[in-house]
N, CA, C and O atoms as a MOPAC input file, in Angstrom:
PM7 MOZYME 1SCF
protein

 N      7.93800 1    -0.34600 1    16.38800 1
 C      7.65000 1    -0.83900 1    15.05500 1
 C      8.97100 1    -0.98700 1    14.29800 1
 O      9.79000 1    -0.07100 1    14.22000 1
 N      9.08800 1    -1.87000 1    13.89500 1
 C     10.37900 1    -2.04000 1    13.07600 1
 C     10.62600 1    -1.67700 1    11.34900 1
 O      9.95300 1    -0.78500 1    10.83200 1
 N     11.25200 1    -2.15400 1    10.85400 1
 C     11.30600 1    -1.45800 1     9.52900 1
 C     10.72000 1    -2.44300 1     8.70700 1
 O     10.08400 1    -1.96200 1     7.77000 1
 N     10.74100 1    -3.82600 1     8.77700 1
 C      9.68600 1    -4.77100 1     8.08900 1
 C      8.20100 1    -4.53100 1     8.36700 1
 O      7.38500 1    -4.73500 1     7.46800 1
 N      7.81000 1    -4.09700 1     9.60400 1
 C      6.65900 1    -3.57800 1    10.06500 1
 C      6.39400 1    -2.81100 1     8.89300 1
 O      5.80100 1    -3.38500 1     7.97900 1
 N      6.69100 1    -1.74300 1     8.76800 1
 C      6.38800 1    -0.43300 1     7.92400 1
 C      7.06800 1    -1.05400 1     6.33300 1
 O      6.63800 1    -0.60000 1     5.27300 1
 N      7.66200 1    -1.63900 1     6.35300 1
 C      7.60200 1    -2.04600 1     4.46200 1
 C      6.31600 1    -3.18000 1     4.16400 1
 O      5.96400 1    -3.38000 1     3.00200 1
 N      5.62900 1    -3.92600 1     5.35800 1
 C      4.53100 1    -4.64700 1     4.93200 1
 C      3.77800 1    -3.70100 1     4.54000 1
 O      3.48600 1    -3.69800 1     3.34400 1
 N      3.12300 1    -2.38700 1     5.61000 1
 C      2.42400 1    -1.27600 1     5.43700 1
 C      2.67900 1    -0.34300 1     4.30100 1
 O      1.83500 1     0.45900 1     3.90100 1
 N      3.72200 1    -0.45900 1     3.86100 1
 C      3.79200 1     0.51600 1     2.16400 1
 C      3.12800 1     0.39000 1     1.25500 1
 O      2.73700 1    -0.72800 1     0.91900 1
 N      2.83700 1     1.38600 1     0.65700 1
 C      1.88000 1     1.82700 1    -0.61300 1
 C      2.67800 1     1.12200 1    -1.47600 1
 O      3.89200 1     1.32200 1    -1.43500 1
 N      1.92500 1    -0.16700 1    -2.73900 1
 C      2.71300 1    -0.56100 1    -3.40900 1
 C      2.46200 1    -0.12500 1    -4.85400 1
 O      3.03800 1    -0.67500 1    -5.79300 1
 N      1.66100 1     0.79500 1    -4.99800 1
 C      1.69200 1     1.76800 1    -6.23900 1
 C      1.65400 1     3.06200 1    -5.77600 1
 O      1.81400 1     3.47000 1    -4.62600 1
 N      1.36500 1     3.82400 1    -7.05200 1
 C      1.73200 1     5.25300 1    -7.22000 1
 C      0.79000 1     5.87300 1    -6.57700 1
 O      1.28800 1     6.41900 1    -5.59200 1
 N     -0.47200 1     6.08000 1    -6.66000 1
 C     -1.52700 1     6.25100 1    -6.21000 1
 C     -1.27200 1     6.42800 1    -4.81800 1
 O     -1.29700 1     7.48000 1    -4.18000 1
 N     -1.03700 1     5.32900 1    -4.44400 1
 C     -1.30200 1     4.76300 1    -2.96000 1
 C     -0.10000 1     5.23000 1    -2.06500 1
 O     -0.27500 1     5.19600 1    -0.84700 1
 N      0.94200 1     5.60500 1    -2.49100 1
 C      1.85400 1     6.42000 1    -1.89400 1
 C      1.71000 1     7.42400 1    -2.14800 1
 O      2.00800 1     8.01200 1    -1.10900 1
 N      1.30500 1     8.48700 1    -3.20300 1
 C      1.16900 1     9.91900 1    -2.90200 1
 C     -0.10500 1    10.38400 1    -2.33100 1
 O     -0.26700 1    11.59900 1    -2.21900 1
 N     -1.26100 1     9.36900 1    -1.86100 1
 C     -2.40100 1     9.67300 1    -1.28600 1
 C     -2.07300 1     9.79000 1    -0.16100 1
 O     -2.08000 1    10.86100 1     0.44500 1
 N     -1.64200 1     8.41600 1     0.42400 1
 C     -1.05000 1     8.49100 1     1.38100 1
 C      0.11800 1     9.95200 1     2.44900 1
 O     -0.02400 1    10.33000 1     3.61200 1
 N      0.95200 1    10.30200 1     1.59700 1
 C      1.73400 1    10.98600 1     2.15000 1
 C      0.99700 1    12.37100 1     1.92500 1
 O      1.25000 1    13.28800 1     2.70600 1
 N      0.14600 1    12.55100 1     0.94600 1
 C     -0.80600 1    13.93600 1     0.64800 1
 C     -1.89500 1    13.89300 1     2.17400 1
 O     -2.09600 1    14.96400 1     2.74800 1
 N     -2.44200 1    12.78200 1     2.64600 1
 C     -3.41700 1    12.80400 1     3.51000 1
 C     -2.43400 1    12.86600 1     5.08400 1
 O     -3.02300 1    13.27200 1     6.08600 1
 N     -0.86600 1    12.42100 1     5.20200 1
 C     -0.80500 1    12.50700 1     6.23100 1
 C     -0.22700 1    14.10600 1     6.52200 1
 O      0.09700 1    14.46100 1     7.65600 1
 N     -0.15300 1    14.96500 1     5.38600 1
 C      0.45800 1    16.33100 1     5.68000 1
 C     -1.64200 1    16.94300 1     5.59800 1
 O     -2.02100 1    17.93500 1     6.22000 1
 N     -2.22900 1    16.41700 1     5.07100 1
 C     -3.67200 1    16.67800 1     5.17200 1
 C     -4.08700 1    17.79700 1     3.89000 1
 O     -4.97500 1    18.64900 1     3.85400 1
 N     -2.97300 1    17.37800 1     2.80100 1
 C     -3.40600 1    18.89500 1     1.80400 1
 C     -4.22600 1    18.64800 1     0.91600 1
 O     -4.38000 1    17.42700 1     0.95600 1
 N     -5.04300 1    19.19800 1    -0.10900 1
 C     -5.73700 1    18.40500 1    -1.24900 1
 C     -4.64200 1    18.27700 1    -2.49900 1
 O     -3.55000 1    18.74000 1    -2.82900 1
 N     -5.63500 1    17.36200 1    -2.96600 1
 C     -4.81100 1    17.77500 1    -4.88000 1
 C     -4.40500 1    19.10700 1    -5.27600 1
 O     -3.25100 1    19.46900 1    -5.50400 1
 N     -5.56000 1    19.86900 1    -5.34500 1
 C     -5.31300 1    20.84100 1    -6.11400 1
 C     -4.15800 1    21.55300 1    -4.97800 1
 O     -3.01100 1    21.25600 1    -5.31300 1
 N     -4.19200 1    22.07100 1    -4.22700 1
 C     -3.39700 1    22.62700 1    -3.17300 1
 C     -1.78000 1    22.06200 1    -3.03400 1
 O     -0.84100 1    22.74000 1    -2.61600 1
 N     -1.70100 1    20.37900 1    -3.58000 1
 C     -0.03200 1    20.22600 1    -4.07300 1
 C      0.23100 1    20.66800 1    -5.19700 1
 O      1.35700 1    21.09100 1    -5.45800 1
 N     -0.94500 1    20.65100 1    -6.24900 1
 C     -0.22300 1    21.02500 1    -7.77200 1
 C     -0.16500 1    22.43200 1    -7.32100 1
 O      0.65100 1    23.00200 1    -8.04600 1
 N     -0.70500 1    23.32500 1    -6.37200 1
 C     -0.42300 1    24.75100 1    -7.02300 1
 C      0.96500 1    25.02400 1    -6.08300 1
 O      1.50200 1    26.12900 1    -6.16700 1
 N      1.53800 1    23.97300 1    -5.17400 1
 C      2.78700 1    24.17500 1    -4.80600 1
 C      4.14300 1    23.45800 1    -5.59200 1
 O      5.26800 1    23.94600 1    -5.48500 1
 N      3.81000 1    22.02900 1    -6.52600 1
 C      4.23600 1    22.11300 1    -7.13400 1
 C      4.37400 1    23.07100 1    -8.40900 1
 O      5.47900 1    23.36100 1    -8.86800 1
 N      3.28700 1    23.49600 1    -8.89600 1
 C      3.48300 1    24.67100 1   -10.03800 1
 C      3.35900 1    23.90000 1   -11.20400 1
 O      4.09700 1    24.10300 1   -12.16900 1
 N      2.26000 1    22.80000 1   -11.20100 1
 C      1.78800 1    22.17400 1   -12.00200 1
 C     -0.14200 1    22.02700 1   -11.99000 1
 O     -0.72300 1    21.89200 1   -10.91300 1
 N     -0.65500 1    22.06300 1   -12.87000 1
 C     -2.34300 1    22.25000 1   -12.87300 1
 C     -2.71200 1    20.83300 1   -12.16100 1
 O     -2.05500 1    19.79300 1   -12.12200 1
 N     -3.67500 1    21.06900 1   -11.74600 1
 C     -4.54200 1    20.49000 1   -10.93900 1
 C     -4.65600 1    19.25600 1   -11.74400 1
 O     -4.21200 1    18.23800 1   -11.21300 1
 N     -5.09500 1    19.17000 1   -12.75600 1
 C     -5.08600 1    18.22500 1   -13.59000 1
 C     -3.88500 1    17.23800 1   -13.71600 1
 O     -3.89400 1    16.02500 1   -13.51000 1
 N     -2.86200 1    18.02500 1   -14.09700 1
 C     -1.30200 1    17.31500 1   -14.41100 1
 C     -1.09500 1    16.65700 1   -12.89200 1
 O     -0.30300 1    15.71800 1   -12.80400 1
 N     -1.52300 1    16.94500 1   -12.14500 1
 C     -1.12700 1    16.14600 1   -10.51600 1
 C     -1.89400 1    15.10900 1   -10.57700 1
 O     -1.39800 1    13.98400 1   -10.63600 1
 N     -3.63200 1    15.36700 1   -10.57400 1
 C     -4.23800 1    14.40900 1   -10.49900 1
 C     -4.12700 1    13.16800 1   -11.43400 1
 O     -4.74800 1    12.11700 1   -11.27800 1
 N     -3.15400 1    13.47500 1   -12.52600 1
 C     -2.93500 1    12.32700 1   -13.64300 1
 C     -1.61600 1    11.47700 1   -12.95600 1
 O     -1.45700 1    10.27000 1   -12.77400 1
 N     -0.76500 1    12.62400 1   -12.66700 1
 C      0.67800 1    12.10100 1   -11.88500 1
 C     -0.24900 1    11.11000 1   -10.98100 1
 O      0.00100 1     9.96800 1   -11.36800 1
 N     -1.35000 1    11.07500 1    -9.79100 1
 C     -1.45100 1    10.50400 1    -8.50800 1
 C     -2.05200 1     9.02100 1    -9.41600 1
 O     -1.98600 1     7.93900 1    -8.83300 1
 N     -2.46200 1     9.06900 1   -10.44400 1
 C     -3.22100 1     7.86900 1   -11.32200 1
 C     -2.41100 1     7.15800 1   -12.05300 1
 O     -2.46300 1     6.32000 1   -12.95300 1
 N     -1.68900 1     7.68900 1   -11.45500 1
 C     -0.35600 1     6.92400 1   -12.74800 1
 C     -0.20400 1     7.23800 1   -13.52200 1
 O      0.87500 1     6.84400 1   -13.96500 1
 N     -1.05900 1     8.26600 1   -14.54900 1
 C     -1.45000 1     8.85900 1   -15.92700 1
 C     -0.18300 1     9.41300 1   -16.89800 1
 O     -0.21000 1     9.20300 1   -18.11100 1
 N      1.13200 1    10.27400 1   -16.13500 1
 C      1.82200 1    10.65200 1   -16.74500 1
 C      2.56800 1    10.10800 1   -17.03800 1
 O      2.95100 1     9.35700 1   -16.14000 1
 N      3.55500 1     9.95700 1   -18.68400 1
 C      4.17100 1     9.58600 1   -19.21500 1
 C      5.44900 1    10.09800 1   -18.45700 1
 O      5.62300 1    11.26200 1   -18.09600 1
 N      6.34800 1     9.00900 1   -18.26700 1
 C      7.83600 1     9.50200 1   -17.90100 1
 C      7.71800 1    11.08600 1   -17.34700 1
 O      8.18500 1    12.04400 1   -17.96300 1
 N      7.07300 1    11.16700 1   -16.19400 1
 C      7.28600 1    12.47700 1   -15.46300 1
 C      8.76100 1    12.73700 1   -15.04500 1
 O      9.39600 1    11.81600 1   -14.53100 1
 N      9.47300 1    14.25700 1   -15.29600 1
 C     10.57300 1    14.39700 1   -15.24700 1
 C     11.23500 1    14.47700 1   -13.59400 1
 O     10.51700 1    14.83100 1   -12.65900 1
 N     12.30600 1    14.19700 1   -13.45300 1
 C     13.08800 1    14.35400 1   -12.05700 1
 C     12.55300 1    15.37400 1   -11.53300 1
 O     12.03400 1    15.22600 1   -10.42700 1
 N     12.53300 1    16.49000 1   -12.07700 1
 C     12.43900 1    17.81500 1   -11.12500 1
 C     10.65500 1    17.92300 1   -10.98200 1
 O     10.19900 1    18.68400 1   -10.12900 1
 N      9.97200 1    17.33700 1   -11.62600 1
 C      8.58600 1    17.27600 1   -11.21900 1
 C      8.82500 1    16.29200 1    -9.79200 1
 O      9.10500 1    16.80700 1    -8.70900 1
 N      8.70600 1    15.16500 1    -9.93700 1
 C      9.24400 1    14.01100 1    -9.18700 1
 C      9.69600 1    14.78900 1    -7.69400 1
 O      9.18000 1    14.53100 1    -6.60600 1
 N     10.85600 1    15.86200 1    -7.95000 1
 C     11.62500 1    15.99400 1    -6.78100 1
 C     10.68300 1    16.74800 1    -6.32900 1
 O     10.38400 1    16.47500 1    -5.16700 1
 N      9.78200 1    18.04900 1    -7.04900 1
 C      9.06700 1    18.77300 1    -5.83700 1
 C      7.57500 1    18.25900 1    -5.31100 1
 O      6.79700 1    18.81100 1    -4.53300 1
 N      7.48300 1    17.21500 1    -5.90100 1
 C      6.24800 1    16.36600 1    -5.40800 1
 C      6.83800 1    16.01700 1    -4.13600 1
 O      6.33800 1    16.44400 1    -3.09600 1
 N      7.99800 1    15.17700 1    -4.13400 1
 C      8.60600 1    14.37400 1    -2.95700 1
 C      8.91200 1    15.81400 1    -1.95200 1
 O      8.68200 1    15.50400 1    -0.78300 1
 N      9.35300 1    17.26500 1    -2.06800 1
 C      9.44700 1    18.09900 1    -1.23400 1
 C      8.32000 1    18.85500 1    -0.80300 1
 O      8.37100 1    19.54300 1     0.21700 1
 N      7.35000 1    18.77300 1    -1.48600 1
 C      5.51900 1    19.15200 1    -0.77300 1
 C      5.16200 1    18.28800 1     0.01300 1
 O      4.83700 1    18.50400 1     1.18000 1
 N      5.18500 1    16.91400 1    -0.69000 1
 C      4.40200 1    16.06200 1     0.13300 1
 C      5.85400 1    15.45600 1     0.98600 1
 O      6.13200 1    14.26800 1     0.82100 1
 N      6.57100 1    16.14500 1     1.70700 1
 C      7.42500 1    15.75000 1     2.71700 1
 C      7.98400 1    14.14900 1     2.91400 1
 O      8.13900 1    13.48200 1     3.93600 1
 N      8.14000 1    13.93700 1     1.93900 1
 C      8.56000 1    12.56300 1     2.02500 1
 C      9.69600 1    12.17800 1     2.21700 1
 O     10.69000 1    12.83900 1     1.91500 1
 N      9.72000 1    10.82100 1     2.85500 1
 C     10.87700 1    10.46700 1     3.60600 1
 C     12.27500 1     9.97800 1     2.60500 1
 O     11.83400 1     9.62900 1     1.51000 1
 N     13.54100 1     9.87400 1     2.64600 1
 C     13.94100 1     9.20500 1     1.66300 1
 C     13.59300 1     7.69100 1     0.83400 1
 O     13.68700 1     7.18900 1    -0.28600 1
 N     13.18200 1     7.39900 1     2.07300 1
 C     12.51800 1     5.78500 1     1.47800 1
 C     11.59300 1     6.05200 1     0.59800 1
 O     11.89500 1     5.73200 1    -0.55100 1
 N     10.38800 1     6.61400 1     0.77200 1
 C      9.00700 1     6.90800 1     0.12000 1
 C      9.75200 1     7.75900 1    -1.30900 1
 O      9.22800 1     7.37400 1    -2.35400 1
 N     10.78100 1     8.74900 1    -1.50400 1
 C     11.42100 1     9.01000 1    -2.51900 1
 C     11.75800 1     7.85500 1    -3.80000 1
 O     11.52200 1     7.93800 1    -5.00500 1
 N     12.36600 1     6.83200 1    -3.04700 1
 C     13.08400 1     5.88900 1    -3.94000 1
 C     11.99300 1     4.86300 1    -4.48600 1
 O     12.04800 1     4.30500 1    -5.58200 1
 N     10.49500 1     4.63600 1    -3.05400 1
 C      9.91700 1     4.02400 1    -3.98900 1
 C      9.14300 1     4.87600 1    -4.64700 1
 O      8.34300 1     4.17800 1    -5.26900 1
 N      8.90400 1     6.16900 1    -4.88900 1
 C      7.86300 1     6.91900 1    -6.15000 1
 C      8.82400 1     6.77600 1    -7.05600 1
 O      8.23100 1     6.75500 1    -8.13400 1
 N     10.13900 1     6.65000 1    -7.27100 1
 C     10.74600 1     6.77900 1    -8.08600 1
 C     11.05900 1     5.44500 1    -8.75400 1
 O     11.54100 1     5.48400 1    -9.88600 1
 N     10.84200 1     4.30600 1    -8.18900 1
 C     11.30700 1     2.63300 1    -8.37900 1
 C      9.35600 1     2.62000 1    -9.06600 1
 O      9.31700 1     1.77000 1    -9.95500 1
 N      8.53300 1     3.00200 1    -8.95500 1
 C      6.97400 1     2.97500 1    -8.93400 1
 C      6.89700 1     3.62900 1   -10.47600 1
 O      6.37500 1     3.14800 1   -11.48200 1
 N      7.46700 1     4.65200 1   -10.33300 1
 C      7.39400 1     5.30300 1   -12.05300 1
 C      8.13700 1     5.13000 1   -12.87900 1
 O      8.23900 1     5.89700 1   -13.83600 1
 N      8.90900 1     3.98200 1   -12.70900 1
 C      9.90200 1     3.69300 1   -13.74000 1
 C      8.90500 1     1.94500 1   -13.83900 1
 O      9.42400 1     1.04600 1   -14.50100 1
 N      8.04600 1     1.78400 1   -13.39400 1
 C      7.12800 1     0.54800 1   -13.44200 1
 C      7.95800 1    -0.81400 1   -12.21200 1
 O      7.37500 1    -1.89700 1   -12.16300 1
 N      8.79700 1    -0.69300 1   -11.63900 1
 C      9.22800 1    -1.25200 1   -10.60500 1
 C      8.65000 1    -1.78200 1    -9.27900 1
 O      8.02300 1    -0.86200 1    -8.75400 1
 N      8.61500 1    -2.76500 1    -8.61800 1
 C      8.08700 1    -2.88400 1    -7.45900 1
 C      8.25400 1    -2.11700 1    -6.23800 1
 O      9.11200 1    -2.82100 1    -5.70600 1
 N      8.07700 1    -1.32200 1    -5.54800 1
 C      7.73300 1    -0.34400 1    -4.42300 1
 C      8.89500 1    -0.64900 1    -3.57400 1
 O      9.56700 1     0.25600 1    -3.08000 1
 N      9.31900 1    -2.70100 1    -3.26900 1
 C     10.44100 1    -3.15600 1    -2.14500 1
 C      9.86500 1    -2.59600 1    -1.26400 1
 O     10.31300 1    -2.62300 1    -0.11900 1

């Protein structure tokens, strides 16, 4: 599989990349917010798009629970600044 392969296949919102990377480590919602150290709620708003300008260090331990790759980093981060995924 090549790397255009897998950028057709990318999640091109927010949602759809942290479901994604939440279902391939197999954890629930509530079970990342209580490793991020954020309520169940505040995640499930983060996965909806819901939160206002969520800060870096939220951001970073989402991307270190849900094991994400550097790519999948840059696009949650290109995704919450309202950017296209690339």
């Amino acid at each position: 599989m090549s790397v255009n392969d897998l950028t057709a296949t990318a999640p091109t919102d927010l949602r759809g990349l942290l479901t994604s990377c939440r279902g391939r480590i197999e954890v629930s919602q509530e079970r990342v917010a209580g490793m991020v150290g954020v309520s169940s709620r505040h995640y499930g708003n983060l996965e909806r798009g819901n939160v206002q300008r969520p800060s870096k260090l939220l951001l970073d331990r989402v991307a270190d629970v849900l094991k994400m790759s550097t790519a999948e980093k840059q696009s949650m981060y290109r995704l919450v600044r309202g950017a296209p995924a690339a």
